[in-house]
C-alpha positions in Angstrom: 0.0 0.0 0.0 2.5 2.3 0.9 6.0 1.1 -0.1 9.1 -0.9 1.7 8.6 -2.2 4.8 11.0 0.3 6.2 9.5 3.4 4.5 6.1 2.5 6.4 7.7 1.7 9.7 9.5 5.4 9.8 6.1 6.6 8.7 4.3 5.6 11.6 7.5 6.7 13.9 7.3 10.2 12.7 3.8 10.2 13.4 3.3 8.9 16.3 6.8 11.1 17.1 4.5 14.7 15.9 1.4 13.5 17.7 3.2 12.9 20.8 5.4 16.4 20.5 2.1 18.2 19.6 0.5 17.7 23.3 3.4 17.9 24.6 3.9 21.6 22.6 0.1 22.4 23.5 1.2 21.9 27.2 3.8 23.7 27.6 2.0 26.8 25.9 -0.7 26.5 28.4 1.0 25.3 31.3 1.3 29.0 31.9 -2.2 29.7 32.2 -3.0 27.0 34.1 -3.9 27.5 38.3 -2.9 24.3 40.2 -5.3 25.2 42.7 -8.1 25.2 40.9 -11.2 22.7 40.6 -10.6 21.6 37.6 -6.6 20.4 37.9 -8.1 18.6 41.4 -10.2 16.8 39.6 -7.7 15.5 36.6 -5.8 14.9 39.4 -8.0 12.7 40.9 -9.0 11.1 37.4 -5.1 10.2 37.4 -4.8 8.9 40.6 -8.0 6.7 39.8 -6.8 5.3 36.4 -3.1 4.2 38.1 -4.9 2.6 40.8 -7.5 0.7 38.6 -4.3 -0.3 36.9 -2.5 -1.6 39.7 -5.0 -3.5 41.1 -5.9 -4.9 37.8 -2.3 -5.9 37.6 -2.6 -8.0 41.2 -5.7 -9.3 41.0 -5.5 -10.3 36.8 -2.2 -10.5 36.2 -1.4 -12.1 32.6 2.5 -13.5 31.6 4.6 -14.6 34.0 3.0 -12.8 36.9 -0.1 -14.6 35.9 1.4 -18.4 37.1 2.1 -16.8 40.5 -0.5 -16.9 43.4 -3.0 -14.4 44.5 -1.7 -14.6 47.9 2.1 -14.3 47.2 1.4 -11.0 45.0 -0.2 -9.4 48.0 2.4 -10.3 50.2 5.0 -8.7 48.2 2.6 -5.8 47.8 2.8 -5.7 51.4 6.2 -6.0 52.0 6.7 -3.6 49.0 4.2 -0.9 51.2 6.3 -1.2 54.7 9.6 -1.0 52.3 8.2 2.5 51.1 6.7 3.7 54.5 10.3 2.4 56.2 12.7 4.5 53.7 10.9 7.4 54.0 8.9 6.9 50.9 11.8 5.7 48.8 10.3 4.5 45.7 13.3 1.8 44.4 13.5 0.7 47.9 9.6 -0.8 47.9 10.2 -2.1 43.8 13.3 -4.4 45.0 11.5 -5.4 48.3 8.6 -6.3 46.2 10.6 -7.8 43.4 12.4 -9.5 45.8 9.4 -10.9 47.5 7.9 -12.1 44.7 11.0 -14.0 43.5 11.3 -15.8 46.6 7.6 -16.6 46.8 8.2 -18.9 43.9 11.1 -20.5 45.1 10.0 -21.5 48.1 6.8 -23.1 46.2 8.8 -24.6 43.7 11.3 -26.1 47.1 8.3 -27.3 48.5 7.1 -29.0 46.1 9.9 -30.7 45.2 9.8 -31.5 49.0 
């Protein structure tokens, strides 16, 4: 349809390259104009906060891949461990992803050891 397999793949990068930069253009031009206090920016706050917590719990509770073949109750122990990680570093971020990285890992190796047991 359009031409060489590599002519249509830069075609798509350029535009999905210009509709990215565009928002990101629009804003920074109204960034200016905008009050953080306002209703408005509370609320698409709010939405935001809504939509990444729909997603994470969508990620415990359905995971699909790899997280999918671990258990229910060994994903929200490392959410749990991952939680007291961040409240016990003073809200450091990496600190709670390796606990709960961590605590997923050795979830499954103690299943797969006990199994074997």
């Amino acid at each position: 349809m359009f031409g060489t397999p590599s002519a249509d793949l830069w075609i798509v990068v350029l535009a999905a390259a210009a509709a990215t930069y565009t928002w990101r253009g629009l804003g920074v031009l109204l960034s200016g104009r905008m009050q953080v206090d306002s209703e408005l920016f509370n609320w698409v706050a709010c939405v935001a906060y809504a939509m990444i917590a729909g997603l994470i719990t969508r990620i415990i509770v359905l995971p699909t891949g790899l997280l999918g073949t671990s258990l229910l109750g060994d994903r929200v122990l490392a959410i749990a461990l991952a939680l007291v990680a961040f409240h016990a570093t003073r809200k450091n971020l990496f600190a709670a992803v390796i606990t709960g990285a961590t605590a997923i890992i050795a979830a499954g190796y103690v299943r797969r050891l006990i199994a074997i047991v």
